[in-house]
MARPAVEX-318157 format. One record per residue (C-alpha): residue in one letter; x, y, z. Coordinates in steps of 0.1 Angstrom, whole numbers, plus 5000, padded with zeros to 4 digits. Layout:
<sites>
residu|px|py|pz
a|X|Y|Z $
...
</sites>
This chain:
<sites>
residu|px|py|pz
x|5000|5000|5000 $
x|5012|5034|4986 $
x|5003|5069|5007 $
x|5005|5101|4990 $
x|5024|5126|5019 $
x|5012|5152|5036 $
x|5038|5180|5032 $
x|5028|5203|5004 $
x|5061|5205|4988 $
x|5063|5169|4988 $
x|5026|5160|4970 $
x|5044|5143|4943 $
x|5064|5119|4963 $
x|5047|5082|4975 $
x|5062|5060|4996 $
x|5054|5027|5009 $
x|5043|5017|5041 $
x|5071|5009|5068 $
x|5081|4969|5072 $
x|5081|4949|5098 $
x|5105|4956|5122 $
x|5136|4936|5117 $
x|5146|4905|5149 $
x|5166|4922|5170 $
x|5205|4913|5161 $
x|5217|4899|5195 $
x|5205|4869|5210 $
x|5211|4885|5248 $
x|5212|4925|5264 $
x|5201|4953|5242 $
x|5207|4953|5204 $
x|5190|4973|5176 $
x|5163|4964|5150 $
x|5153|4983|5121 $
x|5125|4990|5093 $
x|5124|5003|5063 $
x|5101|5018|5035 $
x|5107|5030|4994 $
x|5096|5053|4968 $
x|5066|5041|4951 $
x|5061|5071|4926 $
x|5075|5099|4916 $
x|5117|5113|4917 $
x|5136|5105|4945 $
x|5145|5140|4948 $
x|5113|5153|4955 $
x|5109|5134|4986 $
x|5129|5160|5002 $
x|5147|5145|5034 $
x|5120|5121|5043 $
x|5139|5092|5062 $
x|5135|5054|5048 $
x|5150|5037|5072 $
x|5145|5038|5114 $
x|5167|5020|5141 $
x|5155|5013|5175 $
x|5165|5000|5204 $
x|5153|4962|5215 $
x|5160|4944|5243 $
x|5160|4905|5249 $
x|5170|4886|5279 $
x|5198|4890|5305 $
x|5233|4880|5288 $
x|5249|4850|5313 $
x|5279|4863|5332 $
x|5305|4842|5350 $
x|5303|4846|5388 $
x|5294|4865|5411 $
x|5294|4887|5379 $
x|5258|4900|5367 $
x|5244|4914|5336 $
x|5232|4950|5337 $
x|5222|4972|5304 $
x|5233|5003|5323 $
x|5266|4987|5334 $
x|5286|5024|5335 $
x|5259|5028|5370 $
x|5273|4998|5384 $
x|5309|5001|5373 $
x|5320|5001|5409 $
x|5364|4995|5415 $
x|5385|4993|5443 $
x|5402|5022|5431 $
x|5373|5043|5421 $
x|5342|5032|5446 $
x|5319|5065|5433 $
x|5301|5064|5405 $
x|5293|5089|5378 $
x|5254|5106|5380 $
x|5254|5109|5345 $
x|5262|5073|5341 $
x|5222|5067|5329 $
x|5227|5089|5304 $
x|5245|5060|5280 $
x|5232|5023|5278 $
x|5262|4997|5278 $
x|5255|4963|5288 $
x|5279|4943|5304 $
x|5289|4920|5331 $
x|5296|4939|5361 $
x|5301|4933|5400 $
x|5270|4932|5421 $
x|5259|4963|5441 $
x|5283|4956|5477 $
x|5309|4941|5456 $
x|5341|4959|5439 $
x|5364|4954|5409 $
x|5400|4941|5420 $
x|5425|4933|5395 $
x|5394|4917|5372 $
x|5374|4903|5403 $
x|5347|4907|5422 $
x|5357|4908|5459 $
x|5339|4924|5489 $
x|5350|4959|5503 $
x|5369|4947|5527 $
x|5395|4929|5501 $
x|5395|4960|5483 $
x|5420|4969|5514 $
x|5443|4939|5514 $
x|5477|4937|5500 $
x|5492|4905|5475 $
x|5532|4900|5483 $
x|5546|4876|5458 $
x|5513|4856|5452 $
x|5505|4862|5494 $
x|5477|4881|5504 $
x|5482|4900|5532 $
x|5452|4915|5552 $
x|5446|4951|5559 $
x|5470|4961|5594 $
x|5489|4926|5587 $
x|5528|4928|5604 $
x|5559|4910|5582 $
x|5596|4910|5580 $
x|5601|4901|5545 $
x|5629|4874|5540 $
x|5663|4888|5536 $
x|5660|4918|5544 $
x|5658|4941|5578 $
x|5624|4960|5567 $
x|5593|4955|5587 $
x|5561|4962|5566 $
x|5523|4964|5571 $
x|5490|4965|5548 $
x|5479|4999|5551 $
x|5444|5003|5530 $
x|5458|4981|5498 $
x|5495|4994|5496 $
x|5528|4980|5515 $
x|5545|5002|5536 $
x|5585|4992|5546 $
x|5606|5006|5572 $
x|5643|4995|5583 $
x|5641|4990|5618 $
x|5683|4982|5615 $
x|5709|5000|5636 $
x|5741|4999|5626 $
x|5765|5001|5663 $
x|5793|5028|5662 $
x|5825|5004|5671 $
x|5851|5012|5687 $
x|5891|5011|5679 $
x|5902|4980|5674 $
x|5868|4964|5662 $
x|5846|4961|5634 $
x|5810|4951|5622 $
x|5798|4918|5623 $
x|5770|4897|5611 $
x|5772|4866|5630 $
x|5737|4873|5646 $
x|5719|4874|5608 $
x|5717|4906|5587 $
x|5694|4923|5604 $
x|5718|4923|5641 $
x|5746|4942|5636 $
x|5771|4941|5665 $
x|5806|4951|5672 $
x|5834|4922|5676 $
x|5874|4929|5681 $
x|5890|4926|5646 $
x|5903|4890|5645 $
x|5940|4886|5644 $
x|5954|4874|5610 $
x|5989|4858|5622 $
x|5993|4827|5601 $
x|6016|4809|5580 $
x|6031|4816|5553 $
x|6056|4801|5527 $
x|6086|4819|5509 $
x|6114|4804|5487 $
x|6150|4820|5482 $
x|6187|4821|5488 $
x|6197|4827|5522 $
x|6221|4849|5534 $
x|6240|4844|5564 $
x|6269|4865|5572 $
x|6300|4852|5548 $
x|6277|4823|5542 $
x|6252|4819|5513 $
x|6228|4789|5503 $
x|6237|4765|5477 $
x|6204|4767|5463 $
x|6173|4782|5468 $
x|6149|4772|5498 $
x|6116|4770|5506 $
x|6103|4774|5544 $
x|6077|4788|5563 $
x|6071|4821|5587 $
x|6050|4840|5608 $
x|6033|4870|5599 $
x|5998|4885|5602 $
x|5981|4912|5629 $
x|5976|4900|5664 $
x|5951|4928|5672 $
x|5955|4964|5691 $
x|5983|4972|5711 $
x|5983|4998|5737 $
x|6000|5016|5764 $
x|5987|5034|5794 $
x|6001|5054|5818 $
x|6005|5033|5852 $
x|5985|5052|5881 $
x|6011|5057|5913 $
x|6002|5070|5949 $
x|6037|5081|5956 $
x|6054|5108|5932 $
x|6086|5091|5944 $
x|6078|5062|5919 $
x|6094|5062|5884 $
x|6068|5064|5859 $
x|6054|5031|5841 $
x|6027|5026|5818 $
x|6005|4990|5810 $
x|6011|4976|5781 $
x|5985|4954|5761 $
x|6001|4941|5733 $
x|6006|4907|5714 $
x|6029|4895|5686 $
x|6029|4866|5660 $
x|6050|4839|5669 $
x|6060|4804|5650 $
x|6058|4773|5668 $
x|6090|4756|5657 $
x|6084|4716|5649 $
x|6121|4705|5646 $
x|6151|4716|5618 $
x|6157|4715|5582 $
x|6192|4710|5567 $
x|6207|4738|5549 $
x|6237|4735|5526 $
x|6257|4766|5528 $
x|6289|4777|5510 $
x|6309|4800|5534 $
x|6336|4827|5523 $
x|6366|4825|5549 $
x|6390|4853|5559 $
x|6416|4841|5537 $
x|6400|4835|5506 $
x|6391|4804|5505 $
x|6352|4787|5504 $
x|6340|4758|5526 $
x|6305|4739|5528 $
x|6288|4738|5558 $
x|6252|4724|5569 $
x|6233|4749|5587 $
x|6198|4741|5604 $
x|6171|4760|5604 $
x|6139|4757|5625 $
x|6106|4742|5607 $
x|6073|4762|5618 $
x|6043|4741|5623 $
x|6018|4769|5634 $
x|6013|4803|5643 $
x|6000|4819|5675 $
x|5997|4854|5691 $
x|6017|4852|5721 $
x|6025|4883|5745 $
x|6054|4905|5735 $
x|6083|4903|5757 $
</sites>
C-alpha cells in the first residue's frame, strides 16, 4: 500500500508503508532492529529528506555472566572499582550492557571481591590483610598493609664500634654488632737464597714464617700513689710467633778470611703453626 504525503512541497512523492521491524541482532542484552520503507512514485528528489529507514533500540533477555558477575544494560551505574568506589550521575545517560560486579561488591585486578578485600595487600602471590605485620625474607624492613599498599621501614641500627673492632653479622643481617677485629697471624711460605753472614745457600729454599696482625696494642700510663715512683705505663700488646716443629738442613757455601770457600750444613727451624703470644 502506497500513501501520498502530507507535506505540500512533497505531494508528488509516494512512499510505501514501513516493514516489519527487523529480529533484534543479539541473542542476549540490548541490540538494535530496524524497518524500512521505498519510493513508490515519483523522483527520488522530491521526497525531500523524508527518512527510509529507522533504528531502534530492542532488548532480549539477560546476557549470562560468570560469577558473582551479573548482567546490567546500564553497566557504567554499576561500574564500581576498588580504586574508584563512586560512581558517575550521568552514568544513565548511556546504555552499555555488560557483566559487572553486584551492588556491595568491587572490581579488584578483574574480580569481584567484597569491600573489605578491596584493602588487602598480595606480596609475591600472598595476600596480606589490611594492618597485617611482616619481615620480608632477607631483608631488615618490617612492613604492614595499610588500605591496599605496603609500607616498609628498616628498623636496623648499625653500632658505632670502637678502635680495634669492626661490624659483624654473625647474629643474621638484620643484628649488627661490634666484635674485636680478629688477628690474621698465620703461615706463610717463601722460597730464596739465604744469606748468612760470609755464608750463602747452595740453592734456593723454601720454608715457612710467621706473619699477620695480632690485634690492638696499647699503652697506658700506670696510676702511682707516691710521686717518688718512676713512671710506668701498662702495656697490652701481642705478637705473631711460629711454633717451631724440629730443623731442616741447609747446605751453605761459606767465604773464609783468607779467601778460600768451605761447605757447611746449617739448620734452620721448621714452623708448624702460628700463635699470638705476649710480646716480651
Amino acid at each position: 500500500m502506497s500513501f501520498l504525503t502530507n507535506h505540500p512541497l512533497l505531494s508528488d512523492c509516494k512512499v510505501s508503508e514501513w516493514t516489519n521491524w527487523t529480529p533484534c541482532n543479539v541473542l542476549c542484552g540490548i541490540g538494535t532492529q530496524i524497518r524500512e520503507r521505498v519510493i513508490t512514485a515519483g523522483e527520488p528528489g522530491i521526497c525531500g529528506d523524508l527518512d527510509f529507514v529507522e533504528e531502534q533500540i530492542c532488548f532480549r533477555s539477560d546476557c549470562t555472566c560468570e560469577p558473582p558477575q551479573v548482567w546490567k544494560n546500564d553497566s557504567l551505574c554499576h561500574s564500581q572499582t576498588c580504586e574508584d568506589m563512586l560512581i558517575d550521575a550521568s552514568c544513565s545517560d548511556q546504555l552499555l550492557p555488560a557483566c559487572v560486579c553486584p551492588e556491595d561488591m568491587y572490581l579488584k585486578d578483574g574480580e569481584c571481591v567484597v569491600i573489605a578485600d578491596c584493602y588487602t595487600c598480595v606480596v609475591d602471590g600472598d595476600v596480606k590483610k589490611i594492618g597485617e605485620i611482616w619481615s620480608p625474607t632477607g631483608t631488615c624492613d618490617v612492613c604492614q598493609c595499610v588500605m591496599g599498599e605496603v609500607q616498609c621501614e628498616r628498623v636496623m641500627e648499625e653500632p658505632v664500634c670502637e678502635e680495634g673492632e669492626e661490624i659483624t653479622y654473625d647474629d643474621g643481617p638484620c643484628c649488627p654488632r661490634c666484635q674485636p677485629i680478629p688477628p690474621t697471624c698465620q703461615l706463610r711460605n717463601k722460597t730464596e737464597t739465604i744469606n748468612y753472614e760470609n755464608c750463602r745457600s747452595t740453592s734456593e729454599l723454601t720454608y715457612s714464617y710467621c706473619a699477620g696482625s695480632c690485634g690492638e696494642s696499647k699503652s697506658k700510663p700506670h696510676l702511682t700513689l707516691s710521686n717518688g715512683d718512676p713512671p710506668s705505663t701498662d702495656n697490652e700488646c701481642s705478637c705473631c710467633q711460629g711454633i717451631p716443629g724440629g730443623n731442616q738442613e741447609v747446605e751453605m757455601r761459606c767465604e773464609n778470611a783468607d779467601g778460600t770457600v768451605e761447605t757447611v750444613v746449617a739448620f734452620m727451624p721448621t714452623l708448624t703453626a702460628c700463635l699470638c703470644d705476649m710480646c716480651g
